[in-house]
TORBARO-309586 format. One line per 5 residues: number of its first residue (from 1); for each residue x, y, z of C-alpha. Coordinates in nm, 2 decimals. Example, Ala and Ser with C-alpha at 12.3 -4.5 7.8 and 13.67 -1.06 7.14 Angstrom:
# TORBARO-309586
1> 1.23 -0.45 0.78 | 1.37 -0.11 0.71
# end
This chain:
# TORBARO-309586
1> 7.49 6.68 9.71 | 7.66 6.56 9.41 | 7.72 6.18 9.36 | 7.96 6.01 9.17 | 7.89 5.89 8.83
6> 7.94 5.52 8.99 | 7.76 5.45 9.28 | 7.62 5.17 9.43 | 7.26 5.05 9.48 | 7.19 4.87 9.84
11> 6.87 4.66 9.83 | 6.68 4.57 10.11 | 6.42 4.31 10.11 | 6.23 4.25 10.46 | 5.86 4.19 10.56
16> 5.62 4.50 10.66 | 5.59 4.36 10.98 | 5.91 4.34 11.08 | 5.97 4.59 11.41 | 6.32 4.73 11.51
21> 6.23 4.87 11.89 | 5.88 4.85 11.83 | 5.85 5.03 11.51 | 5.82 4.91 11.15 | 6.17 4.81 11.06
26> 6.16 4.98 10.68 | 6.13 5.33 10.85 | 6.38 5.32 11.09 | 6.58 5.23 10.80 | 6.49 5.49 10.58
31> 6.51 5.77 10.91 | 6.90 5.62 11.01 | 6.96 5.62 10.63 | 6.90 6.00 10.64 | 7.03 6.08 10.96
36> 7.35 5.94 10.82 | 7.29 6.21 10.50 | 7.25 5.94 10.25 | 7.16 6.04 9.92 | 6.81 5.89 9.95
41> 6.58 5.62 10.01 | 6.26 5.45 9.88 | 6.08 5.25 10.02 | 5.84 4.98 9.79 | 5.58 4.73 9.92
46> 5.53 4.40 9.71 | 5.19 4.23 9.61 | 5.34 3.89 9.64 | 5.69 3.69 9.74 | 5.85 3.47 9.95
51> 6.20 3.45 10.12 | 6.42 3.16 10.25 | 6.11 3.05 10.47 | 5.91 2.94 10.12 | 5.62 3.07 10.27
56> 5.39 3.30 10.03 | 5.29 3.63 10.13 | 5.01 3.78 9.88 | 4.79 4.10 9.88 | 4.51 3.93 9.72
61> 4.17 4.01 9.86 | 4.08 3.60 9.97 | 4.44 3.58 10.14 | 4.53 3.88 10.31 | 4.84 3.90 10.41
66> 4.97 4.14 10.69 | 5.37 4.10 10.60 | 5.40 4.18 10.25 | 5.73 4.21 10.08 | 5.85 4.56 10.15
71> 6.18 4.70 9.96 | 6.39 4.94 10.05 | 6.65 5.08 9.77 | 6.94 5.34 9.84 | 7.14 5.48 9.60
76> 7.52 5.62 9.73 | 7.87 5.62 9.71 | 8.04 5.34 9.77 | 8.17 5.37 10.06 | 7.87 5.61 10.23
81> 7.66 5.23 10.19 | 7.97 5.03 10.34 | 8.01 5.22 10.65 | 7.60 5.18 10.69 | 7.63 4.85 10.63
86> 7.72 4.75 11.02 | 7.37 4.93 11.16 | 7.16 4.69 10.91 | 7.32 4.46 11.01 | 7.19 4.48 11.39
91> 6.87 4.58 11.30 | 6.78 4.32 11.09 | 6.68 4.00 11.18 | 6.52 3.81 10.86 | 6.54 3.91 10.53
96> 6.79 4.02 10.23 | 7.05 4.25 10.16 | 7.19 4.27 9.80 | 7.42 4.56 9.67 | 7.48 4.64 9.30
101> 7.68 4.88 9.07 | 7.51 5.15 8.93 | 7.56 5.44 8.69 | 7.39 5.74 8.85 | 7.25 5.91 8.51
106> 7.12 6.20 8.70 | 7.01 6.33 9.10 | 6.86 6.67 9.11 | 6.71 6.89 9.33 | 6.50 7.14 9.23
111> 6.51 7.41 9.49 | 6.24 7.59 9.44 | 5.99 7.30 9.53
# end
């Protein structure tokens, strides 16, 4: 797959325990992202943040928290990310979605790995 020099970056900002059907949201994001044939997705998991509720969620040792920040980022054509757009937006229920322009520098493939 070859993207365009311009692309777009979709952010997605949601707590780890967030469930779509039972399972954690962030991979049944990342599995319809690819079942779609996006170009990719990553998935990161935050130490500390807080949302629109103000309330702090922290991996430090004393304050445990189960929901930490978790970040999905997908990297596509613009208009791949619009028309996925619609199934976020009924499987999420709390949380953030931010889209950006980027220049895609390079995306390889090895294919011997």
């Amino acid at each position: 797959m070859k993207l365009p020099s311009e692309a777009q970056l979709l952010r997605i900002f949601i707590g780890e325990s967030d469930k779509y059907h039972g399972r954690p949201l962030y991979e049944k994001i990342v599995e319809e992202a690819r079942s779609r044939g996006l170009a990719g997705a990553t998935v990161l998991r935050g130490t500390i943040g807080f949302g629109a509720s103000s309330r702090i969620h922290t991996a430090k040792v004393l304050q445990l928290s189960e929901d930490l920040p978790m970040i999905i980022e997908i990297v596509d054509a613009p208009d791949r990310i619009a028309a996925f757009l619609p199934d976020l937006d009924n499987m999420i229920t709390e949380g953030l979605i931010t889209l950006e322009k980027v220049s895609v520098i390079a995306y390889r493939h090895d294919a011997k790995a």
